[in-house]
VEXNUFI-357011 format. One record per residue (C-alpha): residue number from 1; x, y, z. Coordinates in pm, 1 decimal, padded with zeros to 6 digits, always signed. Example, Ala and Ser with C-alpha at 12.3 -4.5 7.8 and 13.67 -1.06 7.14 Angstrom:
2
<node><k>1</k><x>+01230.0</x><y>-00450.0</y><z>+00780.0</z></node>
<node><k>2</k><x>+01367.0</x><y>-00106.0</y><z>+00714.0</z></node>
***
This chain:
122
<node><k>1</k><x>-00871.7</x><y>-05472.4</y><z>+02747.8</z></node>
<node><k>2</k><x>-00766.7</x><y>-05725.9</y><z>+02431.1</z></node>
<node><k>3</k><x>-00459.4</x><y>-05694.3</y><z>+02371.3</z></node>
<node><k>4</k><x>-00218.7</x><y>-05871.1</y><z>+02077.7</z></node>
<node><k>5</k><x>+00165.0</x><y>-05845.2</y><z>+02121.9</z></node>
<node><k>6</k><x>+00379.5</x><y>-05973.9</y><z>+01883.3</z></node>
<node><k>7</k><x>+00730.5</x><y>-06051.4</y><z>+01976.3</z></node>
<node><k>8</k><x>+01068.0</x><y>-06233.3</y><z>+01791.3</z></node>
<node><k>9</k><x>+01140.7</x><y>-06008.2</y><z>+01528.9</z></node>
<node><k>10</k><x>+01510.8</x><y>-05924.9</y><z>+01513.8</z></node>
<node><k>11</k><x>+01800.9</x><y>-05876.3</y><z>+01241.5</z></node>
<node><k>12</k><x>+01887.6</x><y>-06222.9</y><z>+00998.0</z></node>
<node><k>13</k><x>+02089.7</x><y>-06281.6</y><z>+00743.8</z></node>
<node><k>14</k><x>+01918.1</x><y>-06389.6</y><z>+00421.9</z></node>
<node><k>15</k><x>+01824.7</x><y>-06772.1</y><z>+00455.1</z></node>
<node><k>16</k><x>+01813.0</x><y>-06762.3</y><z>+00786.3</z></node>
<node><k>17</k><x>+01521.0</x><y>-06799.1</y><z>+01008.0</z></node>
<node><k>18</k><x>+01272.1</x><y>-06639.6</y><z>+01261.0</z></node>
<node><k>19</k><x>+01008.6</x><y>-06742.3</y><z>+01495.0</z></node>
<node><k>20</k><x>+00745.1</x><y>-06456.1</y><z>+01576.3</z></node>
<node><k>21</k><x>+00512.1</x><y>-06499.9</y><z>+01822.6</z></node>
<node><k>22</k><x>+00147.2</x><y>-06294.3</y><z>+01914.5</z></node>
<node><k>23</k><x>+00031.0</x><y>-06378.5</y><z>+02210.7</z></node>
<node><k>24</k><x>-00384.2</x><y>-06261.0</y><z>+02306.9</z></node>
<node><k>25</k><x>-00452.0</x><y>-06126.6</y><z>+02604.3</z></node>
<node><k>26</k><x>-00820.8</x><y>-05975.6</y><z>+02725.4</z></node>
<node><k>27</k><x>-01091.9</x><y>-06180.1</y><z>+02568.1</z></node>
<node><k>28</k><x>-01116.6</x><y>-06561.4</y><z>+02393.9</z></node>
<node><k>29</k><x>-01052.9</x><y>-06546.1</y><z>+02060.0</z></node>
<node><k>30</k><x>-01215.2</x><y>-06899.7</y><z>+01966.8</z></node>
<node><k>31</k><x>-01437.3</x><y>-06836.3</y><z>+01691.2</z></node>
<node><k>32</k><x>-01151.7</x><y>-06593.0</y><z>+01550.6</z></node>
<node><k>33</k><x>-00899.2</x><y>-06591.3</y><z>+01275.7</z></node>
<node><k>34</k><x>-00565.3</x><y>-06499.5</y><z>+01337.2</z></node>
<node><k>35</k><x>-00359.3</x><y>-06308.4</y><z>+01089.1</z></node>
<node><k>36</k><x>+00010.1</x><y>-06189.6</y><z>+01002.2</z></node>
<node><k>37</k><x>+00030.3</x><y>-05888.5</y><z>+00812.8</z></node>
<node><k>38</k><x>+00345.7</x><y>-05713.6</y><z>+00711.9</z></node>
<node><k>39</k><x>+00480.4</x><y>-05359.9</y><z>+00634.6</z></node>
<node><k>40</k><x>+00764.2</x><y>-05241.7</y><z>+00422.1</z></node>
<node><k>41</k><x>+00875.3</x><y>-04882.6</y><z>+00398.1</z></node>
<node><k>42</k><x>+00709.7</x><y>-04702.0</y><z>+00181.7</z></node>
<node><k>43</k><x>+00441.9</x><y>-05000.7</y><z>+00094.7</z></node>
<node><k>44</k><x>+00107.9</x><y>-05101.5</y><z>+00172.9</z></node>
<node><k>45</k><x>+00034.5</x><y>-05360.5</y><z>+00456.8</z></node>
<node><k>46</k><x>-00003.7</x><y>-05698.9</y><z>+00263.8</z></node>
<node><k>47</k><x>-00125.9</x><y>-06007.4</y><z>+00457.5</z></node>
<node><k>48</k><x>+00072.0</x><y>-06287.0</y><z>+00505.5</z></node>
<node><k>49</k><x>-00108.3</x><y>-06564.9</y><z>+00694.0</z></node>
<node><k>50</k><x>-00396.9</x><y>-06671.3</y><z>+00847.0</z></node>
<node><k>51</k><x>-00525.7</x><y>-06951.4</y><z>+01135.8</z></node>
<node><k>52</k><x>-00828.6</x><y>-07000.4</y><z>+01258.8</z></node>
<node><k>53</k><x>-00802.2</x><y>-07042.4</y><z>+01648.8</z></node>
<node><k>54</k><x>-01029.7</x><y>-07298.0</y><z>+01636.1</z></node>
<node><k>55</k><x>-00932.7</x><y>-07561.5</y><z>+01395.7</z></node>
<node><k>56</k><x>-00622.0</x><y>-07639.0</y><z>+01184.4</z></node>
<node><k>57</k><x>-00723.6</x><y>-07431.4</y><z>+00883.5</z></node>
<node><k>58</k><x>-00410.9</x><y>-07221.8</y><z>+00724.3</z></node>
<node><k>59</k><x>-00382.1</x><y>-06969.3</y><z>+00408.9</z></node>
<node><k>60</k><x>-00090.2</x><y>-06843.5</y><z>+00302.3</z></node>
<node><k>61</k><x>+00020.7</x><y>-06545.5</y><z>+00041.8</z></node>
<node><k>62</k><x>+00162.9</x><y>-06731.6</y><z>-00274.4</z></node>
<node><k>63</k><x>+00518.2</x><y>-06545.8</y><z>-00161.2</z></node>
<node><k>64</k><x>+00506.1</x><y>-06709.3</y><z>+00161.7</z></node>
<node><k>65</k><x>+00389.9</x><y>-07054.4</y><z>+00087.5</z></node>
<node><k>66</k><x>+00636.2</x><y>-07350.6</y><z>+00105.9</z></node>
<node><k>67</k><x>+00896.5</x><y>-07143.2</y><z>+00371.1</z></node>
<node><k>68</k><x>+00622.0</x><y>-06942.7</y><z>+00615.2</z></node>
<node><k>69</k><x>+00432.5</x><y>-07187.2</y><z>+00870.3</z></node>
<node><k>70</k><x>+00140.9</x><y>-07067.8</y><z>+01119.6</z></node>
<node><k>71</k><x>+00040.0</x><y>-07215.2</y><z>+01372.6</z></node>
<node><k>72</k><x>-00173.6</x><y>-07191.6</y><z>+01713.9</z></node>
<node><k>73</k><x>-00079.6</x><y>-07273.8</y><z>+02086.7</z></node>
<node><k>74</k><x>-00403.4</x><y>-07254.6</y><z>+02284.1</z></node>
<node><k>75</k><x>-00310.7</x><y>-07349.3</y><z>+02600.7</z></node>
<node><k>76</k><x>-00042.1</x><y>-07014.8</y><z>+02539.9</z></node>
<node><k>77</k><x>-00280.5</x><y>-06774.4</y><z>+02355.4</z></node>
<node><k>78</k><x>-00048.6</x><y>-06758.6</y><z>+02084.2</z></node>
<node><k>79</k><x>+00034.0</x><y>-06783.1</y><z>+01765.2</z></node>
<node><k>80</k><x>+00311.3</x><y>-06841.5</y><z>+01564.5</z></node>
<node><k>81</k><x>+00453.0</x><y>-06745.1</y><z>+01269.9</z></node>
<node><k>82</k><x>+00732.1</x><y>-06996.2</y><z>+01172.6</z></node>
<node><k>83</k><x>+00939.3</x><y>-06788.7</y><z>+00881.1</z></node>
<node><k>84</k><x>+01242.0</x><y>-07003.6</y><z>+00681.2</z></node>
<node><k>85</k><x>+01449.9</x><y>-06913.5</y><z>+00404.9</z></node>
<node><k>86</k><x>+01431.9</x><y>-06562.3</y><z>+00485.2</z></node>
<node><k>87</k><x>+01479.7</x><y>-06320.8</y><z>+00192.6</z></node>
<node><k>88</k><x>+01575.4</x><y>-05917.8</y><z>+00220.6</z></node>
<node><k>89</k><x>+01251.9</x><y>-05803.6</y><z>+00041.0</z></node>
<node><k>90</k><x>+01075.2</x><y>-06009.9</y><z>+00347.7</z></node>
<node><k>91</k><x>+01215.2</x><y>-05666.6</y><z>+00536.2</z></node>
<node><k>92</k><x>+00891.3</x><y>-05547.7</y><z>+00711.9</z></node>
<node><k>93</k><x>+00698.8</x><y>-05477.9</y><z>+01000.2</z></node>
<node><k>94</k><x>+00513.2</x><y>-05767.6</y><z>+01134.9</z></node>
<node><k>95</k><x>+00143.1</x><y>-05747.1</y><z>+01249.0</z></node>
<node><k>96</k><x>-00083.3</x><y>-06003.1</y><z>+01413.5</z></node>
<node><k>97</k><x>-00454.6</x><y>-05951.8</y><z>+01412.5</z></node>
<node><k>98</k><x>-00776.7</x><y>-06076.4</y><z>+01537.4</z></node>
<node><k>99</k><x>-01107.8</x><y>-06133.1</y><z>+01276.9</z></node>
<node><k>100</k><x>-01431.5</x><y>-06260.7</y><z>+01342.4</z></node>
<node><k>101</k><x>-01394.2</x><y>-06403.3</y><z>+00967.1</z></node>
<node><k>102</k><x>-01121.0</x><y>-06613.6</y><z>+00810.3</z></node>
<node><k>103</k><x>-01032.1</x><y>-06351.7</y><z>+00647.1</z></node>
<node><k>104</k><x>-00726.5</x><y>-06199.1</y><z>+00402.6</z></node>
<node><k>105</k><x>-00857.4</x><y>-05826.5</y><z>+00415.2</z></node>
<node><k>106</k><x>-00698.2</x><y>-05583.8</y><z>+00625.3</z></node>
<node><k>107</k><x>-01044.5</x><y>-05437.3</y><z>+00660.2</z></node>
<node><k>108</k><x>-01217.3</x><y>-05758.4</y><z>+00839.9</z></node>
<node><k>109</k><x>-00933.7</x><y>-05751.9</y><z>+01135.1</z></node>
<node><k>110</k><x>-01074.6</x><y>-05558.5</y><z>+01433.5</z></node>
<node><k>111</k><x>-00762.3</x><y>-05631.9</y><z>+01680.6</z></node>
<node><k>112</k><x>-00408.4</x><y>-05545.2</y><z>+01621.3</z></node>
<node><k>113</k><x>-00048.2</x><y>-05550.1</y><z>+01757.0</z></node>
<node><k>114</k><x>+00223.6</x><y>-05297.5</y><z>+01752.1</z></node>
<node><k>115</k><x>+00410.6</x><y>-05467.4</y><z>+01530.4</z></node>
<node><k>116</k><x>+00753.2</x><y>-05597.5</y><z>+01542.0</z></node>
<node><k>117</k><x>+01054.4</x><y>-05564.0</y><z>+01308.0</z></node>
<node><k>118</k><x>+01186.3</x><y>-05796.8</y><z>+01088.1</z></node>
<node><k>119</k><x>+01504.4</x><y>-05753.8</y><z>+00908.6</z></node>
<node><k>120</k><x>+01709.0</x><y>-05952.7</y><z>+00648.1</z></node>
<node><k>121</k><x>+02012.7</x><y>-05868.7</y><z>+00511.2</z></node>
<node><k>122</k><x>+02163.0</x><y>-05971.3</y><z>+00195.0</z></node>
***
């Protein structure tokens, strides 16, 4: 059974910082991209990030580039989603997901977590 389970989300003040983690259980995910997608109330899931488990090749939404960082543990199964300077409309849900591609489109992610909650306050 694959499994993805995000975990770190929590309650920050604005400019603070987080550390989310999605660990992959159930199958090798070496040919795969990675991805962080995010979901505020109300909203649309909008991507975030992307890694491919393979090799050290990152994209990055133009609202999280310069303060988001992913990045890939293999020996863990995880990946990380390093998130500084921490604004309140960053307020979402956090997904990770597994694609065969490299791949920004919701649609091209076949695995996904349950999500964990991110909060920043003003």
């Amino acid at each position: 059974q694959v499994q993805l389970v995000e975990s770190g989300g929590g309650l920050v003040q604005a400019g603070g910082s987080l550390r989310l983690s999605c660990t992959a259980s159930g199958r090798t995910f070496s040919s795969y991209g990675i991805g962080w997608f995010r979901q505020a109330p109300g909203k649309e899931r909008e991507f975030v990030a992307a890694i491919r488990w393979s090799e050290d090749l990152t994209y990055y939404v133009d609202s999280a580039k310069g303060r988001f960082t992913i990045s890939r543990d293999n020996a863990k199964n995880t990946v990380y989603l390093q998130m500084n300077s921490l604004k309140p409309e960053d307020t979402a849900v956090y997904y990770c997901a597994a694609s065969p591609y490299f791949s920004r489109k919701n649609s091209d992610y076949e695995y996904w977590g349950q999500g964990t909650q991110v909060t920043v306050s003003s």
